[in-house]
Every structure is written in C-alpha cells, then in structure tokens.
N, C-alpha and C positions, 0 to 999 in steps of 0.2 A: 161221332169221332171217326176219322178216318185215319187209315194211313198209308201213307205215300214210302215205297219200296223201289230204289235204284238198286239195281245188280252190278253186280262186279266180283273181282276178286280182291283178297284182301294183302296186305304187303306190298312193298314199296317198287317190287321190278313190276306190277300191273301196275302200277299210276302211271295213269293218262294213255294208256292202251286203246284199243277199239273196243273190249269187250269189257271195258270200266264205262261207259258213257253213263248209265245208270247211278253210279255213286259222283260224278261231275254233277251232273242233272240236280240230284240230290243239296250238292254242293252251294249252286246258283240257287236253288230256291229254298233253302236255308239263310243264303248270304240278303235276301231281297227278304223273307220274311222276319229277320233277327231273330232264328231261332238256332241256339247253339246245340252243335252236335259232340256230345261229350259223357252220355251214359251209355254202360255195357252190363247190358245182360241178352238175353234171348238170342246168343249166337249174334248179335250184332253190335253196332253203334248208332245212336240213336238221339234226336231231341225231340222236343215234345212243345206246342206252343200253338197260336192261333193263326188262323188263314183268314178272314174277315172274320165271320160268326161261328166258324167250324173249328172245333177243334181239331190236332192233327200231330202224328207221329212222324219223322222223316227219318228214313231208317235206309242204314246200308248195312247188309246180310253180312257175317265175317266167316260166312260156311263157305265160301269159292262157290262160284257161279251153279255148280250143278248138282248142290245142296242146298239152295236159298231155302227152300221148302221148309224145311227144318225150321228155320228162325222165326219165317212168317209165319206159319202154323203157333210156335209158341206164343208169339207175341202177340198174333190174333185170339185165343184162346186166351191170353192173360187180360187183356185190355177190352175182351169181349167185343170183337170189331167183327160184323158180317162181312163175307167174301166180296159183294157187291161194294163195300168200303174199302176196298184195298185197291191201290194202284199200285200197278208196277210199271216202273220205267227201265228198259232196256234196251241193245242193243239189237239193229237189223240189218243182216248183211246185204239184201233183197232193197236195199233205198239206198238213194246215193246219199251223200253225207249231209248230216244236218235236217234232213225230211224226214216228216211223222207222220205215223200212222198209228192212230188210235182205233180204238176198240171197245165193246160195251163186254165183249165177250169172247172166246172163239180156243181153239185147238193153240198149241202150242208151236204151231209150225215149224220144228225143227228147232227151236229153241230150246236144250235143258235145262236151263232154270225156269223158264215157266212151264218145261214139260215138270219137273221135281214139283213147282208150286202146286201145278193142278194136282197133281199125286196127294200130296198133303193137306191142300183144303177138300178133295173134294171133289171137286167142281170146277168147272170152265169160266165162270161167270163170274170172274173181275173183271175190271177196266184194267185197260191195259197203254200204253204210251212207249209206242216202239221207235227210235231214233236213226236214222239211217247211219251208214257208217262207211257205205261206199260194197262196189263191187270188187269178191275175192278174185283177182285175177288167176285165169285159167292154171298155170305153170304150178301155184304157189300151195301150199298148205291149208288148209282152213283153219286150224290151231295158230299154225303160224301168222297166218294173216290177223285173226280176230287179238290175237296178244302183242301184234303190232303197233306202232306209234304212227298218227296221223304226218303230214307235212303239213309245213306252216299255213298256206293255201287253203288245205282240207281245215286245220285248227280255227279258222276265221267262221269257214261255213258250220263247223261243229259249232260253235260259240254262237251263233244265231240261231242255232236250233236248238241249244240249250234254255235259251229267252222264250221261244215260241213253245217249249216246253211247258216250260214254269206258266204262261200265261192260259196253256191248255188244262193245266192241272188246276187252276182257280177256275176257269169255265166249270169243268167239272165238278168242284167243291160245289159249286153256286148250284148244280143241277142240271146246265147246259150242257150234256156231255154229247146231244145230237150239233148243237152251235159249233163246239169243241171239233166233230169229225168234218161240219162241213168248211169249217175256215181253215184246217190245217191236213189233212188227207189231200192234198192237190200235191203235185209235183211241182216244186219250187225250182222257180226262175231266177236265174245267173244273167248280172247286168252285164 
C-alpha cells in the first residue's frame, strides 16, 4: 500500500494558489485513477482505491501546509504504510512552472511541510515529487507569492506538469522510481 500526499492548504481563498499544487496534483490523479476523494479523518481528505496492482491512498493533509506532518504520520501509523511508501507531492519555488523534480530522498530544502513531514515520520526517506511553480520575483513577498494565483499562460504549463506528475507517480508505484527521475528531472522545453 502506499500513499500519495499533495500539500496545500485547506479553504477555498488557497484554491488554485501556488502553494496548493499538491492537492491539484492529487486532484488529476484521482480524476485519471476513478478514485473519489470523500473521507475525513487523519487531519485530512482522502480516497483509497487501486493504481494497477498497488493499492493506494490519495490524501490531501487539511492541517495547512506547515502542519502536514501531523496527518501523515497518523494515517501512516493507521494504515501501517512505511516512510519509503509515502509520496509527497508539492510545491517548488526553485523550478519554473510545471517542472519536476523528484526524489528517492533528501532534506526538506526549505520547504515546511516536508520540513513538519520529516519531523513526524522520522526520517528523510520518502519519495518525494516536487512541482515547479515559477520564480519568486525579487520585489515581492515569499508568502505572498507562494499564495498567489498563476496566469492563464503559467495555468497551461501547470496542467502539463500535473499529467507528467500523475505519470511519474505510477512509474514509481511500478518501482521505476530511478526511470521516474531520469525522464522527468530535465528542465522542460517551451515550443
């Protein structure tokens, strides 16, 4: 069993933010798998249903981004899922929009919700599936920017990197997760 964890925050002024890409992500590969997201416990929302042969949880955390820990911890512990089964998908200010970078492992780079996750499980050693989101221009806020709304422009190239998501997370499920970094870790090309 695994399960697949998009971040974000919960409530309706973050939808479709920058730092919701996590619970989209979640979204598209719920909508492509038919598995409905509609139970609430463990601090979040959640369905549960098959990937091919793998069973699978797809969970969006409802603690706000720099709490997620909390939820996955419980829900790992309920459902008995090792760290190494857990993905998380989030977002990356350090990638232009729509580019991924995945991970078998690694530090939290500035991120608090996978810094809170690593807190809570333990351990560094999830997979992890980070989404670009574009660079914070100089002038601006970091808060402000990451709870920002894309442009229709940027909304195109998110929506292609939500697909290359969802197809990265089945690599993964299958075991390819070295396949998974070497087809999608490139810097992606704008026609």
């Amino acid at each position: 069993m695994y399960i697949i964890a998009g971040l974000g925050n919960p409530t309706r002024e973050y939808d479709k933010t920058r730092h919701n890409v996590g619970f989209e992500a979640i979204d598209v590969l719920a909508d492509k798998l038919g598995i409905r997201i509609t139970e609430k416990k463990h601090k979040a929302v959640y369905g549960m249903g098959m990937a091919g042969y793998q069973k699978v949880i797809l969970s969006k955390p409802q603690t706000y981004m720099n709490l997620s820990g909390e939820s996955i911890r419980s829900m790992a512990d309920y459902y008995k899922v090792e760290p190494e089964n857990i993905i998380i998908i989030c977002d990356d200010i350090n990638l232009t929009e729509g580019q991924l970078r995945i991970r078998k492992k690694g530090s939290a780079g500035g991120h608090n919700g996978l810094k809170n996750i690593i807190q809570h499980l333990g351990t560094q050693e999830f997979p992890r599936i980070r989404v670009g989101v574009g660079e914070k221009p100089k002038e601006m806020d970091l808060a402000d920017y990451v709870l920002g709304h894309f442009s229709k422009a940027e909304r195109a190239q998110m929506e292609e990197g939500y697909d290359r998501a969802t197809e990265a997370v089945r690599l993964i499920l299958a075991g390819e997760i070295d396949a998974a970094m070497n087809q999608y870790n490139k810097k992606q090309t704008t026609v």
